[in-house]
C-alpha positions as CSV (number, residue, x, y, z in Angstrom):
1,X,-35.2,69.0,19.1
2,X,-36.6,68.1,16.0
3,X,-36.7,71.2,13.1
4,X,-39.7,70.5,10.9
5,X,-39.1,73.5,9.3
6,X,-38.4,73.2,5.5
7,X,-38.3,76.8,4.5
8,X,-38.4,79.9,6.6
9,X,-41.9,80.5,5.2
10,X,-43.3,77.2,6.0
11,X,-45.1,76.8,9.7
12,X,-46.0,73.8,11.6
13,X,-46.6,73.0,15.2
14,X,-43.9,70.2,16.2
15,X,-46.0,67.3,18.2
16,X,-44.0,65.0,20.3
17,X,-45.7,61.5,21.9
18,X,-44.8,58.7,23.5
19,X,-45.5,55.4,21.7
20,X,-45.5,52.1,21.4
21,X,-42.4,50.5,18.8
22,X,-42.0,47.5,17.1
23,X,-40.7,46.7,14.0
24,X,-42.0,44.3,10.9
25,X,-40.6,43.1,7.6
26,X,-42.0,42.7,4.1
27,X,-43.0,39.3,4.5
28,X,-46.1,37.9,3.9
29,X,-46.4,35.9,7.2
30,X,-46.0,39.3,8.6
31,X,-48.5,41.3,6.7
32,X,-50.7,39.8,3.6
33,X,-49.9,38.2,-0.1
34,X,-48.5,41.4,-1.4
35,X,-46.0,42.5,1.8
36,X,-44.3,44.7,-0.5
37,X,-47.6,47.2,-1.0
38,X,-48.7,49.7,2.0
39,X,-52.2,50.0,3.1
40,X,-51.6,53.3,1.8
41,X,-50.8,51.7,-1.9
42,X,-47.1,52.7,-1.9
43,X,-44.3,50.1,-2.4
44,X,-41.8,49.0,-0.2
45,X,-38.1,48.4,-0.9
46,X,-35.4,47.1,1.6
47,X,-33.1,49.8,2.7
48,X,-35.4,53.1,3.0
49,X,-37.1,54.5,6.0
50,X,-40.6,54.3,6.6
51,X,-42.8,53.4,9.6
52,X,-46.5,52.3,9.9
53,X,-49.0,54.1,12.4
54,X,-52.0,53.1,14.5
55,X,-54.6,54.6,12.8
56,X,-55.2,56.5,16.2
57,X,-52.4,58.5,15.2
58,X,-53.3,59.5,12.0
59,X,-56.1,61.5,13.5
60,X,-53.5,62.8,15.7
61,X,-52.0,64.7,12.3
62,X,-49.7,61.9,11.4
63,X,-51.0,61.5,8.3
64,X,-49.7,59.7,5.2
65,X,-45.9,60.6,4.2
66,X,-45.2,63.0,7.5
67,X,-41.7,62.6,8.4
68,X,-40.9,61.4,11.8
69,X,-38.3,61.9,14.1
70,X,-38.1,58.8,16.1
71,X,-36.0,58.7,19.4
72,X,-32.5,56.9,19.1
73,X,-32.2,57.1,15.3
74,X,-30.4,59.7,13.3
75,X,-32.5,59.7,10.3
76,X,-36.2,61.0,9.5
77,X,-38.8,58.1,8.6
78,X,-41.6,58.6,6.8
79,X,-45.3,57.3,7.5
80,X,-46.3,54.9,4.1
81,X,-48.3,52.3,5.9
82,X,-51.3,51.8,8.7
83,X,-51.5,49.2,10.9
84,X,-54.5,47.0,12.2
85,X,-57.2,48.5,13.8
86,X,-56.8,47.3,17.1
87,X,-53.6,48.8,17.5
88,X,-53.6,52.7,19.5
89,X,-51.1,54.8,20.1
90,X,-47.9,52.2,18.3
91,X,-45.9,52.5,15.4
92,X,-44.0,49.8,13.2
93,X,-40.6,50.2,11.9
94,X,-40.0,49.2,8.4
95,X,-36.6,47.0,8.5
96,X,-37.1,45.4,4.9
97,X,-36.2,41.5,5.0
98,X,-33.7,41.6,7.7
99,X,-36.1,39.2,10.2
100,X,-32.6,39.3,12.7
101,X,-32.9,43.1,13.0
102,X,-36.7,43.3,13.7
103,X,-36.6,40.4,16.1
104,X,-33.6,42.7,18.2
105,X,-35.2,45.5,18.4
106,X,-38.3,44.2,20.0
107,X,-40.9,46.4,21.6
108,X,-39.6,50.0,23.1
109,X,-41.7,53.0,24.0
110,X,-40.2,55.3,22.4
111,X,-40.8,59.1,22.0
112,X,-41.7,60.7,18.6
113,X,-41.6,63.9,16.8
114,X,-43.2,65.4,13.7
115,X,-44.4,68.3,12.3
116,X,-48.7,69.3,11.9
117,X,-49.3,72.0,9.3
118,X,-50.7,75.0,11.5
119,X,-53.6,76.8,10.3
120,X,-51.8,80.0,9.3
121,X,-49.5,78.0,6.2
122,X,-52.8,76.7,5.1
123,X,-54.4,79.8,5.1
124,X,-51.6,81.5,3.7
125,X,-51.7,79.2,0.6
126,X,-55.4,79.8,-0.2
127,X,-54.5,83.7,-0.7
C-alpha cells in the first residue's frame, strides 16, 4: 500500500481508483504549439514523472502536483497537466519524446493511489 504520509504529523485519507491509462509525449501533434507547457503552466522535461488527469479527477482531490502511486511502476508521479474535457475518469503518462514507449504501453486500466488532505491537518494549520 501506498504511504502518503510525509511526516508523522501530516494526515491524509489515501484514495485508490481504477482508471483509464494512456500515455502522451511532448509533441505538438500530440498536444498544442507549446507541448512542452502544462495546462497547469509548468514545463515539461524528458526524463521526470508526471501524469495528466481528467479533469473529473481533479474534483476527486487529485489536484495539481498530488503525487500518485500508479499500479506497476515503482516510482511516485506527480499531477502537472489536465487533459481535454471530454475525457472522465483517465489519466496520461508523461513519457517525454520517446514516441516507441508511449505507443507500447497503450491503453491499461490501471489502479491509482494518492493522498487527499483530511480536514483535521487543515484545521490543525489554521490554529
Amino acid at each position: 500500500m501506498y504511504n502518503c504520509n510525509t511526516r508523522a504529523e501530516d494526515k491524509c485519507i489515501t484514495n485508490t481508483i481504477l482508471v483509464t491509462a494512456t500515455a502522451y509525449n511532448s509533441l505538438a501533434y500530440q498536444t498544442n504549439s507549446n507541448p512542452n507547457i502544462t495546462a497547469f503552466g509548468d514545463s515539461l522535461k524528458p526524463g521526470l514523472r508526471y501524469i495528466a488527469v481528467s479533469r473529473d479527477l481533479l474534483d476527486s482531490g487529485l489536484v495539481h502536483n498530488t503525487k500518485v502511486k500508479i499500479q506497476g511502476f515503482d516510482s511516485l508521479y506527480t499531477v502537472k497537466d489536465k487533459m481535454n474535457r471530454r475525457w472522465r475518469k483517465r489519466i496520461d503518462i508523461y513519457m517525454g519524446n520517446d514516441v516507441n514507449k508511449a505507443k507500447k504501453w497503450g491503453k491499461k486500466k490501471v489502479k491509482i493511489e494518492y493522498c487527499i488532505q483530511s480536514n483535521d491537518s487543515i484545521s490543525n494549520e489554521n490554529v
